[in-house]
Wavefront OBJ file of the C-alpha trace (Angstrom):
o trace
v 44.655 56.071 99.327
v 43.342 58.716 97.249
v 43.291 61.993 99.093
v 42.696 65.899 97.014
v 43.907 68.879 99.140
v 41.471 71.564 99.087
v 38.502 69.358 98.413
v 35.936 67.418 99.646
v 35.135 63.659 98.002
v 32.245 61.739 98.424
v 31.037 58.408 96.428
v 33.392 57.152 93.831
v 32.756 55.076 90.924
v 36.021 53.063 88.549
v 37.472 52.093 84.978
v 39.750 49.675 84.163
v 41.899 49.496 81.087
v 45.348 49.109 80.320
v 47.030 48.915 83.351
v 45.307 52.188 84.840
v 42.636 52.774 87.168
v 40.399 55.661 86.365
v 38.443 56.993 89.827
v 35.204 59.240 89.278
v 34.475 60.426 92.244
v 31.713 63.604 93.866
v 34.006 66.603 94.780
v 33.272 69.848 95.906
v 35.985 73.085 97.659
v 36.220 72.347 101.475
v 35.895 75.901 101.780
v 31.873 74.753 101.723
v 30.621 74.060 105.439
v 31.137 70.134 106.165
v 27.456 69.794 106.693
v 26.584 71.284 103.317
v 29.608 69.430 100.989
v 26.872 67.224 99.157
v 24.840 70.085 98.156
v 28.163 71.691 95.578
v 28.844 67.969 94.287
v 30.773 68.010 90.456
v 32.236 64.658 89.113
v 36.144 64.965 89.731
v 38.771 62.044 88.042
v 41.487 60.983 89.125
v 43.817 57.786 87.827
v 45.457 54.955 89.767
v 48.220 52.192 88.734
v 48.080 49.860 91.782
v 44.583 51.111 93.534
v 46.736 52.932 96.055
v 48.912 55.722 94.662
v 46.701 58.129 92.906
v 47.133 61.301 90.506
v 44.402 64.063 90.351
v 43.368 65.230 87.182
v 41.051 67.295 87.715
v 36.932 67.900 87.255
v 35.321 65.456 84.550
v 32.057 66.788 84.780
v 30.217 70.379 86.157
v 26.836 70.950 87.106
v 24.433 72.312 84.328
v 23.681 76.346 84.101
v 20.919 77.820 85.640
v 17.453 76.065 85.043
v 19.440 72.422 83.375
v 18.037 69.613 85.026
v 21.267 68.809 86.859
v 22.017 72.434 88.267
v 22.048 71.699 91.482
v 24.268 68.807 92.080
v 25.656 65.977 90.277
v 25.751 62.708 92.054
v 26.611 59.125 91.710
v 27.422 57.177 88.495
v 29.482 55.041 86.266
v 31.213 54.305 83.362
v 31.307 51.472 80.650
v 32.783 51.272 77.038
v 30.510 50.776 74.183
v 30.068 51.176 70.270
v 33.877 52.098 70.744
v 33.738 54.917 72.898
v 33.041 55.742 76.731
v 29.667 56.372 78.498
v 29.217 57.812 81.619
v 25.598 57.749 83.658
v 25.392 60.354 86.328
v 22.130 62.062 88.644
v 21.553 65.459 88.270
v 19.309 67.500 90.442
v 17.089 70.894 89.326
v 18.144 73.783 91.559
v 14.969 74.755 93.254
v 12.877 71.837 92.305
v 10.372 70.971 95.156
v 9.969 67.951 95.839
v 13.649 66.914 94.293
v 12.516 64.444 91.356
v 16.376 62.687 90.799
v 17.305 61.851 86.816
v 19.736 59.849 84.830
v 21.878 61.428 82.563
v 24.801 60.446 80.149
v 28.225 61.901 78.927
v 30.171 60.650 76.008
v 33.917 60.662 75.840
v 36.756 59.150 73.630
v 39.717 58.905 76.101
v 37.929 59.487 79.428
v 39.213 62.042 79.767
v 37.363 65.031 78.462
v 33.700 64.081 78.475
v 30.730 65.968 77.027
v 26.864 65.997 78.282
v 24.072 64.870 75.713
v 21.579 66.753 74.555
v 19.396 64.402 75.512
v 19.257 64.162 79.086
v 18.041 63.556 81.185
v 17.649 60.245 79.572
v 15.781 58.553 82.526
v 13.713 59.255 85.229
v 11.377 57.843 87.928
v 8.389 56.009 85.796
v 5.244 56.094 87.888
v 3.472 53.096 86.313
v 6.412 51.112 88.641
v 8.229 53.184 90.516
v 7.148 55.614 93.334
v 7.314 59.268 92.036
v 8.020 60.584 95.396
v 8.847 58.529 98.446
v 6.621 57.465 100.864
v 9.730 56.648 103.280
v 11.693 58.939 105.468
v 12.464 61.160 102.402
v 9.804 62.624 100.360
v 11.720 62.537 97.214
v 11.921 61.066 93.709
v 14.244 58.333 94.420
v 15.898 57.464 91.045
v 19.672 57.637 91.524
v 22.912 56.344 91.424
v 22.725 54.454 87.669
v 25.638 51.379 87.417
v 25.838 50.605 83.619
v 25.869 46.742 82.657
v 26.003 45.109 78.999
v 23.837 41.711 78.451
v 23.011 40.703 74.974
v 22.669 43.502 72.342
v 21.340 45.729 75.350
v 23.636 48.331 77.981
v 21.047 48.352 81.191
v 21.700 50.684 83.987
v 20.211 49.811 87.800
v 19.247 52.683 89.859
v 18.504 53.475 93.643
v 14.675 53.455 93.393
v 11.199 52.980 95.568
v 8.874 50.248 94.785
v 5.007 51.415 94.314
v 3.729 49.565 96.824
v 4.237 47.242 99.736
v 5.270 48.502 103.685
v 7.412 51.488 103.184
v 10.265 50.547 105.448
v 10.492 47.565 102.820
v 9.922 49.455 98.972
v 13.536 50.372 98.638
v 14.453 48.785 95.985
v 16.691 48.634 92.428
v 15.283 50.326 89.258
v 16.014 49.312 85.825
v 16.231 50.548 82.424
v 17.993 49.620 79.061
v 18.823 51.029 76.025
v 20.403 49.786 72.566
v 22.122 53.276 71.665
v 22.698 54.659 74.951
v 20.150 57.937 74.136
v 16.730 56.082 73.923
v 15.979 54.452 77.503
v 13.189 51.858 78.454
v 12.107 51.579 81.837
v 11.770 48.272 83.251
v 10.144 46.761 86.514
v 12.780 46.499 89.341
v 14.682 43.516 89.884
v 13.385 41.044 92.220
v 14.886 41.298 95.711
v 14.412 40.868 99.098
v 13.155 43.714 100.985
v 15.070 45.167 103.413
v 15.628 48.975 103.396
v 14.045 51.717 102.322
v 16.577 53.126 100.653
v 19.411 50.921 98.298
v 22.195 53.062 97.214
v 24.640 53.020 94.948
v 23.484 49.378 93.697
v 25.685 47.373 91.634
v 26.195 43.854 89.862
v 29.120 41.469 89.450
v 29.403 37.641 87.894
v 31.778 35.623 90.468
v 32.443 32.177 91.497
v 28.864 31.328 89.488
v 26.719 33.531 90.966
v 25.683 37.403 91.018
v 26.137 39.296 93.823
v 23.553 42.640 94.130
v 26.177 45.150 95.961
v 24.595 47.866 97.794
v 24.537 50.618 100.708
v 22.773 52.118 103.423
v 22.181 53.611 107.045
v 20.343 52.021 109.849
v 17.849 54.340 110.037
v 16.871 53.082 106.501
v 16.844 49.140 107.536
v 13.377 47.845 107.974
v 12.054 47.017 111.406
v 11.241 43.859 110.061
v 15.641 43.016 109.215
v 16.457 44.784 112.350
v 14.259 42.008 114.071
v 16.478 39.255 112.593
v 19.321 40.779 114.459
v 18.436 42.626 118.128
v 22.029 41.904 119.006
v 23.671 43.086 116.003
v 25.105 46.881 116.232
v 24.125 47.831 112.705
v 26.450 50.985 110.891
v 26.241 52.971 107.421
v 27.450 50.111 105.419
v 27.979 48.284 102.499
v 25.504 45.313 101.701
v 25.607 42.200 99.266
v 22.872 39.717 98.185
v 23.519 36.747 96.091
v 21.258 35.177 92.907
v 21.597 32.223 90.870
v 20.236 34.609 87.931
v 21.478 38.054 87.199
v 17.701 39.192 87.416
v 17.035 37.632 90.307
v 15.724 36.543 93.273
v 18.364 38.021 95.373
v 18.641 37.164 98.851
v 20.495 38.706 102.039
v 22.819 36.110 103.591
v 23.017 36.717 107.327
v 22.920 39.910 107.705
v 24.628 40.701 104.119
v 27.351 42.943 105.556
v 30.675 43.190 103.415
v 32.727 44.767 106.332
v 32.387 43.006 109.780
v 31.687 45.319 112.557
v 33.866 43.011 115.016
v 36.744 41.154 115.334
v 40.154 42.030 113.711
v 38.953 42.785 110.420
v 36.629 45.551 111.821
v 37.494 48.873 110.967
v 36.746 51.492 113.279
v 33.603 53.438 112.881
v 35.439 56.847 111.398
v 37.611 54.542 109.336
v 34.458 52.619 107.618
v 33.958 53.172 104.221
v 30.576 53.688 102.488
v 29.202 53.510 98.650
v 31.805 50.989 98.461
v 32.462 49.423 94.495
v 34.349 46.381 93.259
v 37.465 46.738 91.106
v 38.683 43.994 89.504
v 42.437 44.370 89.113
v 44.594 41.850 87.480
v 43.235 38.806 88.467
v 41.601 39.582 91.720
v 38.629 41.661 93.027
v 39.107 44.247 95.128
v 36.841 46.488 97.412
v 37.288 50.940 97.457
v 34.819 53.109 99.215
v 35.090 56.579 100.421
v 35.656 57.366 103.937
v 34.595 60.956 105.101
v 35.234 63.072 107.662
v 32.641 63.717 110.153
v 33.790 66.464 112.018
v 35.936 69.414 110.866
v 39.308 68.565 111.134
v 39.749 65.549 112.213
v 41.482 64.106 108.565
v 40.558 64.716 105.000
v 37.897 62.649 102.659
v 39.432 59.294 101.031
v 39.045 56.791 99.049
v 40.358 53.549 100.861
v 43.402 51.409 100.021
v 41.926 48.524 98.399
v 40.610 45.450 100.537
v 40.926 41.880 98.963
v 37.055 40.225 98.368
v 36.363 36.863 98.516
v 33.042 35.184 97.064
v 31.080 32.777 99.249
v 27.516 31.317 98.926
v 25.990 33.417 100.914
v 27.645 36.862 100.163
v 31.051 38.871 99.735
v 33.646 38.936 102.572
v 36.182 41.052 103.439
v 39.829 38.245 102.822
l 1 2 3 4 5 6 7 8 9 10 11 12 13 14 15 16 17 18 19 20 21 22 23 24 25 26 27 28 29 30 31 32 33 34 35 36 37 38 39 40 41 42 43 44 45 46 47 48 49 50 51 52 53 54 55 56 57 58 59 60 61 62 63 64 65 66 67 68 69 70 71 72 73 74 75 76 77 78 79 80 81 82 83 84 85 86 87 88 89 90 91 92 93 94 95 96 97 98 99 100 101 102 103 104 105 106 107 108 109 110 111 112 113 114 115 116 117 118 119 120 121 122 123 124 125 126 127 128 129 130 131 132 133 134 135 136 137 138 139 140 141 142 143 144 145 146 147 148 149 150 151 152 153 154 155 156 157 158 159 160 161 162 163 164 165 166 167 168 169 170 171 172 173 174 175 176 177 178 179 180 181 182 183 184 185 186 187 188 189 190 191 192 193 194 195 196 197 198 199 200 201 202 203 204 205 206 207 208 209 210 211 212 213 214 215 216 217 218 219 220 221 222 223 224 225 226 227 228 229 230 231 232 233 234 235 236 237 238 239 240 241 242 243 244 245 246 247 248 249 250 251 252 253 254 255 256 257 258 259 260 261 262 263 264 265 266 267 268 269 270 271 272 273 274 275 276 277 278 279 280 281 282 283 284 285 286 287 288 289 290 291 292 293 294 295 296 297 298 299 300 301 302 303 304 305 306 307 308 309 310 311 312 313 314 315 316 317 318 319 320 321 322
């Protein structure tokens, strides 16, 4: 498992190529008080060649100077290779920006490995027209985070953690859109068509397997609708990661059961400090594996890590844990 002395991590995001894994991941000095880590969040990178012994390079990416648009905090991304080089999406945050409006940026590198900002992010942001500006949920904020980049056709697409304009709050989390042809110029599209849930979908990703696309997300249980915690009064919900399924990459996706990737029983079940959350699919060799980060909830009691990798297997209905 990945594990940096000195320094807290948080969500973590993955490259493949040539044999090596490259881990993104939030970071910030432990020497910040636990409860305030993911306010002093940079982009740290570290590299992998069997998902389980891993070598710390270093930051990849700072927050901006005083006044940038991501000079607060960076947060979660990703990375894909196009036009021959490497693109990294990221959210920034404006220090002392009330209410906190989140934004999509991009960095450009050649090796991935030292990465530059461009000049013209933020290159997305919440679109009012079909997005909520500011949530109407729990958290009054611009919801517009978390950006997983995809190629289709002569287009790169990225989804986002976003709110839908209207419907019952506990249900308008849902996944942004937006594409682009050269990776500067971004068009903002309606969401994708899903089943709502939560009011909040983090970290949302997409992966082709077995036939079918699978919508990966997570999220708390405080952010579950009342509506999905009615399917389940039994069912002893935890921060988690989710997966829906679609015959179409756009859509409609739909929860199987109750969608969870990690059981919360039986042998399989890790314990609740050992669960891991904004959880992303590697595909290594010729299987597909699952990392997340587990954190540390009270001082002391272990450092932050990124998981040994679990083995996934696809079924009709969602992801499971082999």
């Amino acid at each position: 498992m990945l594990v940096v002395p000195g320094r807290y991590i948080g969500d973590a995001w993955y490259y493949v190529e040539d044999g090596t894994c490259h881990c993104f991941f939030l970071t910030a000095p432990d020497s910040q008080p636990l409860s305030e880590r993911w306010l002093h969040w940079d982009i740290g990178h570290a590299v992998s060649d069997d998902l389980v012994h891993w070598r710390y390079l270093g930051l990849a990416l700072q927050r901006g100077p005083a006044g940038a648009w991501d000079s607060a905090k960076l947060a979660t991304g990703s990375v894909i290779r196009h036009g021959g080089r490497y693109w990294m999406a990221y959210t920034g945050h404006r220090r002392g920006e009330n209410p906190v409006i989140q934004r999509v940026g991009m960095a450009v590198s050649d090796d991935l490995m030292s990465w530059r900002k461009l000049p013209e992010n933020p290159v997305t942001e919440p679109d009012p027209r079909r997005y909520e500006r500011i949530g109407s949920g729990s958290r009054a904020v611009g919801h517009w985070r978390d950006p997983f980049l995809f190629s289709q056709g002569e287009h790169v697409y990225h989804l986002v953690c976003a709110r839908a304009r209207s419907g019952d709050p506990s249900q308008r989390g849902t996944v942004g859109l937006a594409r682009t042809r050269d990776m500067r110029r971004w068009e903002i599209l309606p969401p994708l068509a899903i089943e709502p849930v939560a009011q909040e979908m983090e970290v949302p990703q997409i992966y082709a397997l077995a036939g079918r696309y699978y919508l990966v997300f997570c999220t708390q249980p405080q952010w579950l609708s009342p509506a999905f915690w009615a399917r389940y009064p039994q069912h002893h919900f935890q921060r988690s990661d989710y997966a829906m399924v679609a015959e179409s990459l756009y859509g409609p996706y739909r929860m199987g059961g109750t969608g969870e990737i990690i059981p919360t029983r039986g042998p399989k079940a890790p314990p609740v400090e050992k669960r891991p959350y904004a959880s992303q699919l590697v595909r290594w060799e010729t299987k597909w594996y699952l990392l997340g980060t587990v954190v540390q909830t009270v001082r002391g009691t272990g450092p932050d890590t990124i998981c040994d990798p679990m083995p996934i297997r696809a079924e009709e209905n969602g992801l499971v844990i082999r």
